[in-house]
N, C-alpha and C positions, 0 to 999 in steps of 0.2 A: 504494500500500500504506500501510499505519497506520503512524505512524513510531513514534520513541522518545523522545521529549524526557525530557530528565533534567538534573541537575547532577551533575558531577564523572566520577569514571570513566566513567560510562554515556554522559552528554553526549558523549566525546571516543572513542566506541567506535565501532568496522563494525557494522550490523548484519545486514547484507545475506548471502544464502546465498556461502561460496568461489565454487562454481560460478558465481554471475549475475559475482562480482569480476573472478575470473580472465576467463570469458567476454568481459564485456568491455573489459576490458586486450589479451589478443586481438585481439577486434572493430576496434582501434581500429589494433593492430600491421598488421591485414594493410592498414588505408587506405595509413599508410604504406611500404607491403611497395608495396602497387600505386604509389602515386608513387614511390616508388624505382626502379621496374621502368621507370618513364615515362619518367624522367631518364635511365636508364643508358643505354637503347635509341636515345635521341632522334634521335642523328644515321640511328640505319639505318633510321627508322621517318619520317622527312624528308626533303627534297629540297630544302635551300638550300644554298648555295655556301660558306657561312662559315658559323661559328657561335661563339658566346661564352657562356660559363657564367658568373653570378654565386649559386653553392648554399651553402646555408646546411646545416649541418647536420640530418637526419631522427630525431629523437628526444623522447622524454619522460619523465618520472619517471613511474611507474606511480602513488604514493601521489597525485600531485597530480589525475592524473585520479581514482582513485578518491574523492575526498578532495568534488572537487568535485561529481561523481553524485551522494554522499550526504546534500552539504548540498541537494543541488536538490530529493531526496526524503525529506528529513527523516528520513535516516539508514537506509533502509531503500530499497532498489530490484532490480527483477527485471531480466536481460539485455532481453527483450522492453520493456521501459519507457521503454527510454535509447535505444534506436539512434538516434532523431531527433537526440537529444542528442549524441553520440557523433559525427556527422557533421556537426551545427551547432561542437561542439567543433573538430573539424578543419578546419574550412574556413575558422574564425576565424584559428588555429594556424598554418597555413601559407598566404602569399599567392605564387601562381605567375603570372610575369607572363610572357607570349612576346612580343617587340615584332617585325615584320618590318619592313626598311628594304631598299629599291630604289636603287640605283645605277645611272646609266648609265654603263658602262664600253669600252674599245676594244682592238681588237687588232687587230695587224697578219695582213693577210691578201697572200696575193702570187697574178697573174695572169699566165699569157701571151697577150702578143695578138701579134698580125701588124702588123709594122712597116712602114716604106716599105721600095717593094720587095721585099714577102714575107719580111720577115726576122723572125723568133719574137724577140720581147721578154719580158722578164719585169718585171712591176714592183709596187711594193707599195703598199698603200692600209688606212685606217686602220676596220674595221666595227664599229659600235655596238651592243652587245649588253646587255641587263638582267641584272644583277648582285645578289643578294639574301643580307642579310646578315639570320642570326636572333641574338637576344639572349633569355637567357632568364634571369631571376632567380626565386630560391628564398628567402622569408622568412620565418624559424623565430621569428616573434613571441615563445614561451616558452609552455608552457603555464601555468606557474606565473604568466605577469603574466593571464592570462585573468578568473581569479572577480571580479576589479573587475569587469568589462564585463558578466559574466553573471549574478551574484549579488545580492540584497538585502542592505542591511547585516546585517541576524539571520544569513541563508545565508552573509556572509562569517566571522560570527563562528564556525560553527559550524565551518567549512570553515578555521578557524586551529586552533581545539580539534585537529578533525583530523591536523592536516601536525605540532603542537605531540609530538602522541603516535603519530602515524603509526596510528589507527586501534585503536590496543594490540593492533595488530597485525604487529609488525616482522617475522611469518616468512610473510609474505604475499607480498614479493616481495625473495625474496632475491637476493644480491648475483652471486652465480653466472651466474643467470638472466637477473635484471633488473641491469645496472649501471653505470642511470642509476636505479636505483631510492633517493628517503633513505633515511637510518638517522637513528636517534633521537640525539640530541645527552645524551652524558652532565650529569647537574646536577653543578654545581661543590660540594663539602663544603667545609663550615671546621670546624675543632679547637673545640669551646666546651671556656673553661677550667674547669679540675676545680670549683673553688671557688663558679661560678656553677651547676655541679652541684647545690649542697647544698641549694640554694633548691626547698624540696620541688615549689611551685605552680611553679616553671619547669620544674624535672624532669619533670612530669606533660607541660606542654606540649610539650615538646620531642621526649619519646617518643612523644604522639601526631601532631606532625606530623610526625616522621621517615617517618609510614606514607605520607604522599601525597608522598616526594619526585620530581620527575620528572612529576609531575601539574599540569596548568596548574589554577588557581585559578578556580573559578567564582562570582560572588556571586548569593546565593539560598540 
């Protein structure tokens, strides 16, 4: 699709329809919904004798995947656009490793035989049997260290615009909902004193940039 390029508000804007957002925010919930399902079930859906978990947590900010969709498409993308993405995303995101390990192991096993003079003995004897132990690790790389790996520098910059303003869209995934979702980082105010007020050319400045506070600065 046509994107948006701009400076300032516009630059650090979603342009994308909620529907494709949401979508796929979604899209991306139920990957991990299914590896969730994989992990929890593993041992009954298995057949090894041991096992050991090393699981990283299953989660993400919703802003950062969107954030990084829209630097890919230049601010603008359809649900249908992204799935490849969506699954190249995830499969960067989380690395699952199963390692199997065999064992020879023994156990005492006991017999009767017939002794001298037909007398019933019992005795015991050590049987070797294979023993298999699974390991499985879960690695939540972060989705936020990702856009290095998959962006251009321009696509990263755009994709800072983004996360800086969360899209100027902070009721996109709310905390309720989403919460692993950001929030926007209040800007810090200072007191300017009365007297540097009077300075009319600073007064003029001062009220016009009070309009962009909380806006990342774009040069252009």
């Amino acid at each position: 699709m046509a994107g948006t390029a701009g400076t300032g508000v516009t630059a650090s804007s979603y342009f994308s329809k909620d529907k494709d957002m949401l979508g796929a925010e979604k899209a991306y919930a139920k990957l991990e919904q299914k590896l969730q399902r994989y992990l929890d079930t593993y041992e009954a859906t298995h057949n090894y004798d041991e096992y050991h978990f090393y699981l990283d947590e299953i989660e993400h900010d919703p802003y950062v995947l969107i954030s990084i969709l829209s630097a890919l498409h230049d601010g603008v993308f359809t649900l249908a656009e992204v799935q490849g993405e969506l699954e190249m995303l995830f499969e960067k995101q989380y690395i699952l490793t199963e390692t199997v390990t065999m064992q020879i192991r023994y156990r005492t096993k006991m017999m009767v035989i017939i002794g001298p003079y037909g007398v019933p003995q019992v005795i015991t004897y050590q049987e070797p049997y294979e023993y298999y132990i699974c390991t499985v690790k879960l690695k939540n790389k972060d989705l936020s260290h990702l856009p290095v790996e998959v962006l251009t520098e321009e696509q990263l910059s755009a994709y800072s615009l983004y996360m800086r303003t969360l899209g100027n869209r902070p009721d996109l995934f709310g905390k309720a909902q989403y919460p692993n979702a950001s929030t926007i980082k209040q800007p810090t105010y200072y007191d300017i004193p009365p007297e540097a007020l009077k300075d009319d050319r600073f007064a003029a400045m001062m009220e016009e940039a009070t309009k962009y506070i909380g806006y990342p600065y774009v040069w252009g």
